[in-house]
C-alpha positions in Angstrom: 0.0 0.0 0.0 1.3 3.4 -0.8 0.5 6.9 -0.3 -2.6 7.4 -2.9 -1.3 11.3 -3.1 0.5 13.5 -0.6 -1.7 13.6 2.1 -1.8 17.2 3.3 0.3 20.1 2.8 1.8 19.6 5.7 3.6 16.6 4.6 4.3 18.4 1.6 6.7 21.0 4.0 8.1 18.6 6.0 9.3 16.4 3.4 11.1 19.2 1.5 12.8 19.8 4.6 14.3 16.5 5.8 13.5 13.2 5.1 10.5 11.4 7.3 12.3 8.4 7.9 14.9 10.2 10.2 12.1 12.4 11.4 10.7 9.8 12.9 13.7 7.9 13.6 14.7 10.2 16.1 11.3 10.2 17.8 11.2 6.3 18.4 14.6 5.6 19.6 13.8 8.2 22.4 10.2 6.6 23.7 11.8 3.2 23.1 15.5 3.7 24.2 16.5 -0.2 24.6 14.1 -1.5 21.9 15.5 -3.9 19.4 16.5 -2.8 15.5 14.0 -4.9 14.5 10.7 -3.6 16.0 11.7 0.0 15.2 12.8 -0.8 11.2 9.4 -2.5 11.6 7.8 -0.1 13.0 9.0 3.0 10.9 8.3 0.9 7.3 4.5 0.1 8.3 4.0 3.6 8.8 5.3 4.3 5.5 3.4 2.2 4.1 0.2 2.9 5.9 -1.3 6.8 6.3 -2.8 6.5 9.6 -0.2 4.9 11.5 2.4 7.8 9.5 -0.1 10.6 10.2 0.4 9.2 14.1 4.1 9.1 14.5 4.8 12.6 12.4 2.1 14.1 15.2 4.4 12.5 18.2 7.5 13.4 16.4 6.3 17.2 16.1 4.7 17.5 19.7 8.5 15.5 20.4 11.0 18.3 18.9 8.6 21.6 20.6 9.0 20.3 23.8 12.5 19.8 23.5 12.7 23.5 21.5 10.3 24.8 24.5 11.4 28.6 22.7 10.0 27.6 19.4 6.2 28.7 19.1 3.4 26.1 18.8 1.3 26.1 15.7 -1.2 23.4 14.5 0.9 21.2 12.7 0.7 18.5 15.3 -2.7 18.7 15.6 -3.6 18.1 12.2 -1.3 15.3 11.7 -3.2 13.9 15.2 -6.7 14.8 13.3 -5.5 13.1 9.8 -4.6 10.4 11.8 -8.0 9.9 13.7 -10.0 10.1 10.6 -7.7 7.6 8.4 -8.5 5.5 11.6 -12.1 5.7 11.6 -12.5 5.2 8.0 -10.1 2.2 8.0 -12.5 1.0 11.5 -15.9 1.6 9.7 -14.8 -1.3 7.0 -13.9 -4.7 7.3 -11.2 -4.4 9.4 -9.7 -7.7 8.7 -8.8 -6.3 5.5 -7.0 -2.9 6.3 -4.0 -4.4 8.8 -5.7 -4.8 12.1 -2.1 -4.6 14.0 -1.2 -1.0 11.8 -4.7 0.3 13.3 -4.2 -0.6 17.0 -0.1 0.6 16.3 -1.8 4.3 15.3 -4.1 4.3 18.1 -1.0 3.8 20.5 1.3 5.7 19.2 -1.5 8.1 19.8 -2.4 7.5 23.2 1.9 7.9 24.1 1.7 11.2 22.8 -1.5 11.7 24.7 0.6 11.1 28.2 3.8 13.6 26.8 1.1 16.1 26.3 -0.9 16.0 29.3 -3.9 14.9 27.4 -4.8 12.3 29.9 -8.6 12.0 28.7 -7.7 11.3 25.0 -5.2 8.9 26.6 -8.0 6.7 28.3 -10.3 6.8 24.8 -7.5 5.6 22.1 -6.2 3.1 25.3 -9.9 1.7 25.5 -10.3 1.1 21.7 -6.4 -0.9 21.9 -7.9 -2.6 24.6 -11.0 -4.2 22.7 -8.8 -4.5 19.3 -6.9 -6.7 21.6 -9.6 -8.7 23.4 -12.0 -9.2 20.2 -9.8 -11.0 18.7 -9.2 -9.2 16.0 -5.3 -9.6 15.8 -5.9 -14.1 16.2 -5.1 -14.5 12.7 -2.5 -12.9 12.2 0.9 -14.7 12.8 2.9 -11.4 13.1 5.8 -10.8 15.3 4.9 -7.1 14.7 1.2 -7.8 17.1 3.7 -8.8 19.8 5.3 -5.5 20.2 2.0 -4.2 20.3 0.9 -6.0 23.0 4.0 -5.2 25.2 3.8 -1.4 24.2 -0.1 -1.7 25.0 0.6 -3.7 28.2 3.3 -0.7 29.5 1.7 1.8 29.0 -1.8 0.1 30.9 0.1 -1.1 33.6 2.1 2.0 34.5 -1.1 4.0 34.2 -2.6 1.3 36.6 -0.4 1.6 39.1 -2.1 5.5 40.2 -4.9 5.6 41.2 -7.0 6.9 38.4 -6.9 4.1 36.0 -8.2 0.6 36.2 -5.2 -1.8 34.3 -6.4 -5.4 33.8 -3.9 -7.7 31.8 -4.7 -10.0 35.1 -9.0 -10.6 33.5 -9.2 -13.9 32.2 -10.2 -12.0 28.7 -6.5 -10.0 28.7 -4.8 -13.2 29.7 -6.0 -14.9 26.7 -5.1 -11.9 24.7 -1.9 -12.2 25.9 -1.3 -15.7 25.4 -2.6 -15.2 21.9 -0.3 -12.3 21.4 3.0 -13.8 22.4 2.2 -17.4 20.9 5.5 -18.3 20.1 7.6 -16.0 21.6 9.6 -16.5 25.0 9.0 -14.7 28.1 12.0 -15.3 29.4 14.6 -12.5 30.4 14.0 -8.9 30.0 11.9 -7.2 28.2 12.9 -4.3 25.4 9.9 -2.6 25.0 8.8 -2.4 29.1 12.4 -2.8 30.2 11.3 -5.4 32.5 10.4 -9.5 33.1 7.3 -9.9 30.9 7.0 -12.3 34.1 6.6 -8.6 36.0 3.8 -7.3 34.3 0.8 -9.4 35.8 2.5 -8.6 38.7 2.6 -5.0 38.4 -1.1 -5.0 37.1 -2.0 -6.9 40.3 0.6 -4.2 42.4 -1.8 -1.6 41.6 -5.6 -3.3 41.8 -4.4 -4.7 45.7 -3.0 -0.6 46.5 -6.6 1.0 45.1 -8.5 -1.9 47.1 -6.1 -0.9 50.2 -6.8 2.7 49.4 -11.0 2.6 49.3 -11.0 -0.3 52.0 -8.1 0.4 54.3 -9.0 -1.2 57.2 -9.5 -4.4 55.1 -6.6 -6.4 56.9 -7.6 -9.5 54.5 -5.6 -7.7 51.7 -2.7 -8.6 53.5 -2.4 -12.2 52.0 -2.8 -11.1 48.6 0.1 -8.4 49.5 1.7 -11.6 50.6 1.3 -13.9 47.5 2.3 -11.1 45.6 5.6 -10.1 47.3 7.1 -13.9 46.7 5.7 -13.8 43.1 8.2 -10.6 42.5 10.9 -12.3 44.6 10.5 -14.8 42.4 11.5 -12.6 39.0 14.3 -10.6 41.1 17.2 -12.6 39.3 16.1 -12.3 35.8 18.7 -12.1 32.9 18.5 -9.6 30.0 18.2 -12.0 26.6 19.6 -9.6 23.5 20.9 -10.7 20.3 24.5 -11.5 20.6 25.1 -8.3 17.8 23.6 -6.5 20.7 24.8 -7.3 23.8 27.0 -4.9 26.1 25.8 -1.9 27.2 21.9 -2.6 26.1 21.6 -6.1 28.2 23.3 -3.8 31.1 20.8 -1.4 31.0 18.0 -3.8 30.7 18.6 -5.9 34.0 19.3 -2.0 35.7 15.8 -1.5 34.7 14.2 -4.8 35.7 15.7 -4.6 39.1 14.6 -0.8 39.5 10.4 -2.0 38.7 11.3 -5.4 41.0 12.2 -2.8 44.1 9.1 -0.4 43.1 6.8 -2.9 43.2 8.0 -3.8 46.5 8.0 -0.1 47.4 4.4 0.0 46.3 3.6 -2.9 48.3 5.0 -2.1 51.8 3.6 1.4 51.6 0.2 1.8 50.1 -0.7 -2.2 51.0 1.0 -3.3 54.2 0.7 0.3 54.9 4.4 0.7 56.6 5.5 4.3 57.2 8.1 5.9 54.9 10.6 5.6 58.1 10.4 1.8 57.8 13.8 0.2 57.6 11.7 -2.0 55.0 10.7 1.1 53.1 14.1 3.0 53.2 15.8 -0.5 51.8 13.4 -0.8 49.0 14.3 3.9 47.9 17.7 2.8 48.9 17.4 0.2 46.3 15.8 1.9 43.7 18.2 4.8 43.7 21.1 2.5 43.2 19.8 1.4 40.1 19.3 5.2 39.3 22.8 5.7 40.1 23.8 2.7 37.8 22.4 4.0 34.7 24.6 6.9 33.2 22.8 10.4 34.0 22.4 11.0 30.3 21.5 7.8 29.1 18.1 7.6 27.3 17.5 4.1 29.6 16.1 6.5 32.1 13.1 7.0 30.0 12.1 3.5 31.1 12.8 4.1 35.1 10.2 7.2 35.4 7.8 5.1 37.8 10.5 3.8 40.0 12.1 7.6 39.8 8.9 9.1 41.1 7.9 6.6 43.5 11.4 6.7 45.5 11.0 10.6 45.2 7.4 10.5 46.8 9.1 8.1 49.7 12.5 10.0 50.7 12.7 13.2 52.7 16.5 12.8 52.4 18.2 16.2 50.1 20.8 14.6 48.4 18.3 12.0 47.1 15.8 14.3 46.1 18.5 16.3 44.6 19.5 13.1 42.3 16.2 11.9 41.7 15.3 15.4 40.4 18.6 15.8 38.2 17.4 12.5 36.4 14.2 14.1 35.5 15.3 17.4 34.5 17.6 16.0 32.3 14.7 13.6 30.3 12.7 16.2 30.1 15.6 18.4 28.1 15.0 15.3 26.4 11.3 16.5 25.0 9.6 13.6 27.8 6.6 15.9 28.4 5.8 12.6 31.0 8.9 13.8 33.1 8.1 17.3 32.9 4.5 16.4 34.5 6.1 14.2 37.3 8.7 16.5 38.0 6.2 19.3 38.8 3.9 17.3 40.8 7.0 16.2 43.2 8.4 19.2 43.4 4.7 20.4 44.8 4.8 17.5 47.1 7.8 18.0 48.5 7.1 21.7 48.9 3.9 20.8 50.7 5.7 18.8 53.1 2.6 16.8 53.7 2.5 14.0 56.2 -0.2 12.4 54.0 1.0 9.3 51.8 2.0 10.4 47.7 -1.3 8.4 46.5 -3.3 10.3 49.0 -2.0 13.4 48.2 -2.7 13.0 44.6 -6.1 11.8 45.2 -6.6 15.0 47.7 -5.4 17.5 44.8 -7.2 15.9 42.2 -3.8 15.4 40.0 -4.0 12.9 37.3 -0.1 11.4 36.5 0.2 8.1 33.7 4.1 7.5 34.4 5.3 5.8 31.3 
């Protein structure tokens, strides 16, 4: 499938500028710093070959370079690459979709929904997440034996479960409908080591989905003590994954397979983090809780300050910042996410804010309560 005729002026511009392959190229390797070659050649030749999905990434990789450029002045170029997008969507939708490449749709409508969280636009988020969401449980995607619906899934299945982990937004890979999605959508590939898309043990991600349903059952029914052995079941399921190896392709290995187990290890000790605190309930003092920041920040420390491997670590980032009083590691934490969001993470920019108003409140109240308290919205991916 080609382009039928150049789709908008604005493609017209941007081509005589530079080419959209590198455009684009530049974008990708940023949101997915560890990802292999061969899900972003994949990725950036689909959307060459399909308008929707192209219309999607050219809208991230504008909103991408004016937030780094924060000087240069916004105009509606990204917007109508988003709106080009959404109706090349809906047209391809309101036809068989069977016939117009069912993994290229659900790909536009999340590369959508990550722009959506580096913009702030958190309601858009939850309405392009939702339609991924039912691509994947309808079964739409059964048929096709594509490595390319794989990556979908674990881009999908990051970006739900960090959302879930807040408390504004319900993740479910852990419903007996996702799990059969999921087996579906990695049928033949192993789940073994660590992930390049999530940066973690695909083992993890259940995990993390569960993380976050136990802490908002904690948080509406706090006195609920049963919780506990869930909390419990949960803590020697992550245990469990601590140890797990970073698989690359042997071209690849070095610095990459580093960086991956740094990042498995930081979600392991967040997860625990977000188990002591907002399920078992233990104050922020807690030798328990001060091991698992402690933990997390020596991760942090592990990954070199400008490496684009700390796009992956923003939820453990944040959640040791909400946990530590301590100056010099609110002054690292906050160094890390100054220096992503140089990096045009609008995500970063968003969580830096909000923890620099926490920690300026000087609130006894626990992070999650906080947020709840001030009505602030954060999807940490």
């Amino acid at each position: 499938m080609s382009l039928v005729a150049p789709p908008s002026a604005y493609m017209s511009r941007i081509q005589a500028k530079m080419s959209i392959r590198a455009i684009l190229s530049e974008t990708t390797t940023v949101v997915f710093p560890l990802a292999s070659r061969t899900f972003l050649d994949r990725l950036l030749s689909s959307a060459m070959q399909t308008p929707h999905l192209l219309f999607a990434l050219l809208a991230s990789s504008d909103s991408h370079a004016r937030r780094r450029l924060a000087s240069k002045p916004v105009n509606d170029t990204a917007l109508n690459y988003t709106n080009n997008a959404i109706a090349g969507l809906r047209a391809a939708l309101s036809n068989d979709p069977n016939a117009h490449q069912p993994v290229e749709m659900a790909m536009t409508a999340m590369a959508l929904c990550t722009n959506d969280v580096c913009d702030g636009n958190l309601d858009r988020f939850r309405v392009h997440l939702a339609g991924v969401r039912g691509m994947l449980m309808s079964g739409l995607l059964n048929s096709r034996k594509d490595p390319f619906a794989t990556y979908l899934f674990k881009w999908f299945a990051a970006l739900d479960v960090s959302a879930g982990l807040s408390l504004f937004h319900k993740s479910n890979p852990s419903s007996k409908k996702m799990n059969q999605a999921w087996r579906v959508a990695l049928a033949g590939s192993s789940e073994d080591g660590v992930d390049d898309i999530c940066g973690y043990s695909l083992d993890l991600l259940p995990i993390l989905a569960e993380v976050g349903e136990l802490a908002r059952e904690r948080y509406s029914h706090p006195e609920e003590t049963a919780l506990l052995s869930w909390g419990e079941t949960l803590e020697s399921r992550i245990t469990a994954v601590t140890g797990t190896a970073a698989r690359y392709p042997l071209e690849q290995l070095g610095e990459k397979e580093t960086e991956l187990r740094t990042t498995h290890a930081a979600f392991v000790h967040t997860a625990l983090l977000h188990l002591h605190r907002r399920v078992y309930l233990l104050p922020k003092t807690h030798p328990t809780v001060r091991n698992d920041v402690r933990s997390i920040l020596d991760t942090v420390r592990s990954v070199r300050s400008t490496s684009t491997a700390n796009i992956l670590l923003l939820w453990p980032i944040f959640s040791a910042g909400c946990e530590t009083d301590e100056a010099s590691e609110r002054a690292l934490l906050d160094e890390r996410m100054a220096i992503m969001q140089e990096m045009g993470m609008g995500n970063f920019t968003r969580a830096r804010d909000t923890l620099k108003r926490l920690w300026a409140s000087e609130t006894e109240l626990r992070w999650d309560i906080w947020l709840a308290e001030q009505g602030v919205d954060l999807v940490l991916f």
